[in-house]
mmCIF file of the C-alpha atoms, coordinates in Angstrom:
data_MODEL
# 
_entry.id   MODEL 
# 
loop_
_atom_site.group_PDB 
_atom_site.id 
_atom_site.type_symbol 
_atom_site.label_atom_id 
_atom_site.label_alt_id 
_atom_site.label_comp_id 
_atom_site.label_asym_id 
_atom_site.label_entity_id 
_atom_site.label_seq_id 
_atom_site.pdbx_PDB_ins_code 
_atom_site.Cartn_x 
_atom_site.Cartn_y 
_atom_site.Cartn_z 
_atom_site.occupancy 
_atom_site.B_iso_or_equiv 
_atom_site.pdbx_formal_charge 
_atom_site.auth_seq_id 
_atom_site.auth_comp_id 
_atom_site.auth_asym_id 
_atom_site.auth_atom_id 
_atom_site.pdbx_PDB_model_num 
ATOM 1  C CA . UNK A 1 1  ? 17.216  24.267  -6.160  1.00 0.00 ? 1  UNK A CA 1 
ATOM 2  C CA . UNK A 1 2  ? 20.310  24.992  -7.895  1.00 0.00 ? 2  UNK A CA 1 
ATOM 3  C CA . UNK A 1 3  ? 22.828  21.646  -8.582  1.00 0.00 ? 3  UNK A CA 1 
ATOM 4  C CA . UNK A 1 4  ? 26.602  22.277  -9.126  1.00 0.00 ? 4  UNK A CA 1 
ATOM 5  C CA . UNK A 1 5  ? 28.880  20.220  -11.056 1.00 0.00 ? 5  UNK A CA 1 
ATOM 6  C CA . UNK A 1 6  ? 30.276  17.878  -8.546  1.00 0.00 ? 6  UNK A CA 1 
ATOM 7  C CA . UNK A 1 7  ? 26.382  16.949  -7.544  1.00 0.00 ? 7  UNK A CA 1 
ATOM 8  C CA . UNK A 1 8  ? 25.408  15.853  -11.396 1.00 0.00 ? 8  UNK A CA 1 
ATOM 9  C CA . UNK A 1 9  ? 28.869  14.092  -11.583 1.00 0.00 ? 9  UNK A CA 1 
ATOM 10 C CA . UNK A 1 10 ? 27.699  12.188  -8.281  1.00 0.00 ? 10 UNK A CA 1 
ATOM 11 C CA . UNK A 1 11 ? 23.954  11.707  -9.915  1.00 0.00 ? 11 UNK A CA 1 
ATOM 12 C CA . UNK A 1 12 ? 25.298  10.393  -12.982 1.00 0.00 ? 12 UNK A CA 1 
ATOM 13 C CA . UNK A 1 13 ? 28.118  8.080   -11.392 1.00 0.00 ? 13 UNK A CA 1 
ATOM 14 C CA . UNK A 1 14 ? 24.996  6.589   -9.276  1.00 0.00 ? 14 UNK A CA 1 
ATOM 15 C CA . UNK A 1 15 ? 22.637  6.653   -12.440 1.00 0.00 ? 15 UNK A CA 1 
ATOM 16 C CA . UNK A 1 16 ? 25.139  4.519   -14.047 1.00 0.00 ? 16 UNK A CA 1 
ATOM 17 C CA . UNK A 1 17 ? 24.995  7.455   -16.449 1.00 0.00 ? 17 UNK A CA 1 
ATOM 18 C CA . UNK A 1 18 ? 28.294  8.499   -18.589 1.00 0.00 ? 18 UNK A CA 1 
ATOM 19 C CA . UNK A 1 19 ? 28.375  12.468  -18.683 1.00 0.00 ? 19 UNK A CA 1 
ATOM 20 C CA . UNK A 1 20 ? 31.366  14.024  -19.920 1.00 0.00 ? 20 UNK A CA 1 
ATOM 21 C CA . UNK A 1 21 ? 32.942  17.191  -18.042 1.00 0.00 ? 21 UNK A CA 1 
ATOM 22 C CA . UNK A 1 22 ? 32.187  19.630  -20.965 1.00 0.00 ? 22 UNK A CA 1 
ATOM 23 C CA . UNK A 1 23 ? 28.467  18.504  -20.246 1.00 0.00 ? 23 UNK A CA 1 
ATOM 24 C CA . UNK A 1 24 ? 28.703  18.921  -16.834 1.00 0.00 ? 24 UNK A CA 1 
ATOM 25 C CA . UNK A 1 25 ? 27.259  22.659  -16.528 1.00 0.00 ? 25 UNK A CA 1 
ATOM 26 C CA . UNK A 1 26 ? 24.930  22.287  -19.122 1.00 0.00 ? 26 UNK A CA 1 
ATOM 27 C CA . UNK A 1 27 ? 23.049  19.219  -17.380 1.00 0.00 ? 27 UNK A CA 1 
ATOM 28 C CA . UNK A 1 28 ? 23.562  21.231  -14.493 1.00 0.00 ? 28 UNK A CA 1 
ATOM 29 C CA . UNK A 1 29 ? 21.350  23.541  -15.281 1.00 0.00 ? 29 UNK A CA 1 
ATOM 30 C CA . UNK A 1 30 ? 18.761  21.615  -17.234 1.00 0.00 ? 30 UNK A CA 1 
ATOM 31 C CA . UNK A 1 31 ? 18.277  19.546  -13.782 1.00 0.00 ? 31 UNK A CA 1 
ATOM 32 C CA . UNK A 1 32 ? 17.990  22.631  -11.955 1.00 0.00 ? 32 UNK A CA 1 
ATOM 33 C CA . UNK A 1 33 ? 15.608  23.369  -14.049 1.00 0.00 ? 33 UNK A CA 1 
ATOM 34 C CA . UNK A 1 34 ? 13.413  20.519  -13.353 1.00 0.00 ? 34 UNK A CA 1 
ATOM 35 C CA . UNK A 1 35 ? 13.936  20.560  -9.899  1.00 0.00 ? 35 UNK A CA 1 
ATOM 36 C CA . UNK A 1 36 ? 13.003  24.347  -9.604  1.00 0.00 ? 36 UNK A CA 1 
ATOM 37 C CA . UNK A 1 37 ? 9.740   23.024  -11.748 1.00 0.00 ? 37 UNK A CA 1 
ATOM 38 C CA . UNK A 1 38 ? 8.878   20.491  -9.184  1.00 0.00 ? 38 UNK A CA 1 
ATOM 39 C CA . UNK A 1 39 ? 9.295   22.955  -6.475  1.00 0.00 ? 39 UNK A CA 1 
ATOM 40 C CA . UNK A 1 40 ? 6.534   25.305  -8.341  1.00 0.00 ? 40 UNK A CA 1 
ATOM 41 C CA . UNK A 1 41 ? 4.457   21.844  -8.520  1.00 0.00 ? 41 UNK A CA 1 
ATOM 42 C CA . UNK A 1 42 ? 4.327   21.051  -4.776  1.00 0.00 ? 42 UNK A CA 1 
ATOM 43 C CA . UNK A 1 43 ? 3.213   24.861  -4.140  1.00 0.00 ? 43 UNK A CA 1 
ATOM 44 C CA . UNK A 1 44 ? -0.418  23.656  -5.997  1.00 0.00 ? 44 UNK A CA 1 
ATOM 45 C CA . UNK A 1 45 ? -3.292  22.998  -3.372  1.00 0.00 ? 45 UNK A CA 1 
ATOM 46 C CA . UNK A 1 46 ? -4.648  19.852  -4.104  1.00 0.00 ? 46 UNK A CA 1 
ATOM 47 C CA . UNK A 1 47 ? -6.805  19.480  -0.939  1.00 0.00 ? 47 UNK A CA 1 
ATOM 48 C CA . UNK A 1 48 ? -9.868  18.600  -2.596  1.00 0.00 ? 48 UNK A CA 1 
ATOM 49 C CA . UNK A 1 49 ? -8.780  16.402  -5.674  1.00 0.00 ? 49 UNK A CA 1 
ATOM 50 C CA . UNK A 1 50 ? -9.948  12.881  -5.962  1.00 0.00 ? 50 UNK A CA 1 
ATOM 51 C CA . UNK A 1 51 ? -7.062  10.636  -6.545  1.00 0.00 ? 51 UNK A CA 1 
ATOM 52 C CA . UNK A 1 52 ? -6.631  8.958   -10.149 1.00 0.00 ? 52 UNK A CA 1 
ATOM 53 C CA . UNK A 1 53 ? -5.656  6.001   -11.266 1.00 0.00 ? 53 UNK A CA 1 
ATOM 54 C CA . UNK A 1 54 ? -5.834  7.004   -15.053 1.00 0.00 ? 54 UNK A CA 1 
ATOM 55 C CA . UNK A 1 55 ? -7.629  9.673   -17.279 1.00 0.00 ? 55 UNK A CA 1 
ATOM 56 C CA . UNK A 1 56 ? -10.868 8.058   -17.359 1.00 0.00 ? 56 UNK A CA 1 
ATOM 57 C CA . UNK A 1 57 ? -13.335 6.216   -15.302 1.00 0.00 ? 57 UNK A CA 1 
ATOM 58 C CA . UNK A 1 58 ? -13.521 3.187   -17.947 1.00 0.00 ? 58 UNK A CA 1 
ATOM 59 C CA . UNK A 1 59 ? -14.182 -0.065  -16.831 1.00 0.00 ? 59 UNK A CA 1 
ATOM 60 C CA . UNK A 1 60 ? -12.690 -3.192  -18.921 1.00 0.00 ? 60 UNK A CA 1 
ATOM 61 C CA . UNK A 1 61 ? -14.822 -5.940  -20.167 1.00 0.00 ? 61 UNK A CA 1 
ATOM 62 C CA . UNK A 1 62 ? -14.631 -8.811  -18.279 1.00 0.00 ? 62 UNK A CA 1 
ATOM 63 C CA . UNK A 1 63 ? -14.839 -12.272 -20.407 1.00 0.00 ? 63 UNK A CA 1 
ATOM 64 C CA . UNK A 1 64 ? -16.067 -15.592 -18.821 1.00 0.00 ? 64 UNK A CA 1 
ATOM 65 C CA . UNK A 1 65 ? -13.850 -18.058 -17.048 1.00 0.00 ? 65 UNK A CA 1 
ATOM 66 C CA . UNK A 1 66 ? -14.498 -20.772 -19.476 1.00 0.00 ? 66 UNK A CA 1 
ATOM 67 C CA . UNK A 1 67 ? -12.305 -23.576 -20.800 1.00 0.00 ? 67 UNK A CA 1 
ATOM 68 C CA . UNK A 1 68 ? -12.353 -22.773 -24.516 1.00 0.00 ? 68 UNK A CA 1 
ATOM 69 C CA . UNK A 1 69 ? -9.465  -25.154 -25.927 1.00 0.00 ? 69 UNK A CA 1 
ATOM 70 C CA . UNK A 1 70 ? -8.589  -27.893 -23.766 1.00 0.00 ? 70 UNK A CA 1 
ATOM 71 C CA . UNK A 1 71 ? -8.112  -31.731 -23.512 1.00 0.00 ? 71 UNK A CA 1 
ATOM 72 C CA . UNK A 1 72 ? -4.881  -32.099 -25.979 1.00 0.00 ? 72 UNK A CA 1 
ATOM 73 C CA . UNK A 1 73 ? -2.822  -33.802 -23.140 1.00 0.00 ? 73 UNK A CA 1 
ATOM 74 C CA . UNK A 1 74 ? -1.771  -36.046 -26.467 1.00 0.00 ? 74 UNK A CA 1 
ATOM 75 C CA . UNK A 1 75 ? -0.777  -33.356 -28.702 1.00 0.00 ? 75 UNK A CA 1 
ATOM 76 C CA . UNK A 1 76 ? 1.072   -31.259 -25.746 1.00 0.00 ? 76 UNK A CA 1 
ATOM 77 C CA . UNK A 1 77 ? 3.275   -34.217 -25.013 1.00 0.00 ? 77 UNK A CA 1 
ATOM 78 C CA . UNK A 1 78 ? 3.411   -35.459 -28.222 1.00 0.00 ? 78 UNK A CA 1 
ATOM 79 C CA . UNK A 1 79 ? 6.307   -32.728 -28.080 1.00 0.00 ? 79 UNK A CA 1 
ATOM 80 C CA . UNK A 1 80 ? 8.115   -34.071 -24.945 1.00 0.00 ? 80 UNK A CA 1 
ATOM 81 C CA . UNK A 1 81 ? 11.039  -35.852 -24.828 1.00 0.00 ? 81 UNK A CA 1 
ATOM 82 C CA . UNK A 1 82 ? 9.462   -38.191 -22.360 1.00 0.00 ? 82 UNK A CA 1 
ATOM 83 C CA . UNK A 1 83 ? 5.882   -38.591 -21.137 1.00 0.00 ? 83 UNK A CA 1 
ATOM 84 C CA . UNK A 1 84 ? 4.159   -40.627 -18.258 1.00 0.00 ? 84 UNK A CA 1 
ATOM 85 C CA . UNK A 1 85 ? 0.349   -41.138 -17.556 1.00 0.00 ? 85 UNK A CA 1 
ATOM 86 C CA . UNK A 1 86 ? -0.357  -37.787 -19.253 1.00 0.00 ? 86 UNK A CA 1 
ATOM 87 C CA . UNK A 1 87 ? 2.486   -36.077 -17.390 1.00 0.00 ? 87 UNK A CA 1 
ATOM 88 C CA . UNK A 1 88 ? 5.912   -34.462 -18.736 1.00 0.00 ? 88 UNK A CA 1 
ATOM 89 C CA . UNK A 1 89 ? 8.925   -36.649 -16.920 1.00 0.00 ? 89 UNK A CA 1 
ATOM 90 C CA . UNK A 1 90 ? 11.990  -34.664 -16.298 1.00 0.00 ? 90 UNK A CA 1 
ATOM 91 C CA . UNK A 1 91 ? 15.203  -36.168 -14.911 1.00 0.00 ? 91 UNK A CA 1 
ATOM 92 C CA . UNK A 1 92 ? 15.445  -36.194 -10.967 1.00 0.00 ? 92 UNK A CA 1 
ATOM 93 C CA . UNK A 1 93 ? 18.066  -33.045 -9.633  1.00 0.00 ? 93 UNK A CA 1 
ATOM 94 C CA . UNK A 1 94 ? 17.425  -33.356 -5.978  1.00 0.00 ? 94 UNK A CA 1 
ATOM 95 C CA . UNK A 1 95 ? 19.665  -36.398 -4.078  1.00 0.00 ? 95 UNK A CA 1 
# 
């Protein structure tokens, strides 16, 4: 697939991408480029491949679901401006 100038001056307007003209023909041909190299790609028979979703078939550690550090309500709201029966109080915004 070949791109002209006017095409990579519409790509880069859209890309929010600042070319300037004298670039024009030589990012021109370096997308061609790519595009002619994802052409080659899609000719590759990949029928019988497994799909991936990574390089290996690693499976993460999983830790327990345990409370580990808990049951500082008085040092959390020792922070807060103002504090209620354990709870943060924030100023009413809804009428």
């Amino acid at each position: 697939m070949s791109l002209d100038k006017a095409t990579v001056r519409r790509i880069a307007t859209l890309a929010r991408i600042e070319v300037p003209d004298a670039d024009l023909g030589t990012v021109a041909e370096q997308l061609s480029g790519i595009m002619g190299w994802i052409e080659q790609l899609k000719e590759v028979n990949t029928d019988n491949v497994a799909p991936m979703s990574g390089g290996t078939d690693l499976k993460l550690p999983w830790r327990k679901d345990e409370v580990t550090d808990g049951d500082k309500v008085d040092q959390v709201l020792a922070n807060a401006p103002d504090g209620h029966d354990g709870f943060f109080t924030v100023p009413k915004v809804v009428e």
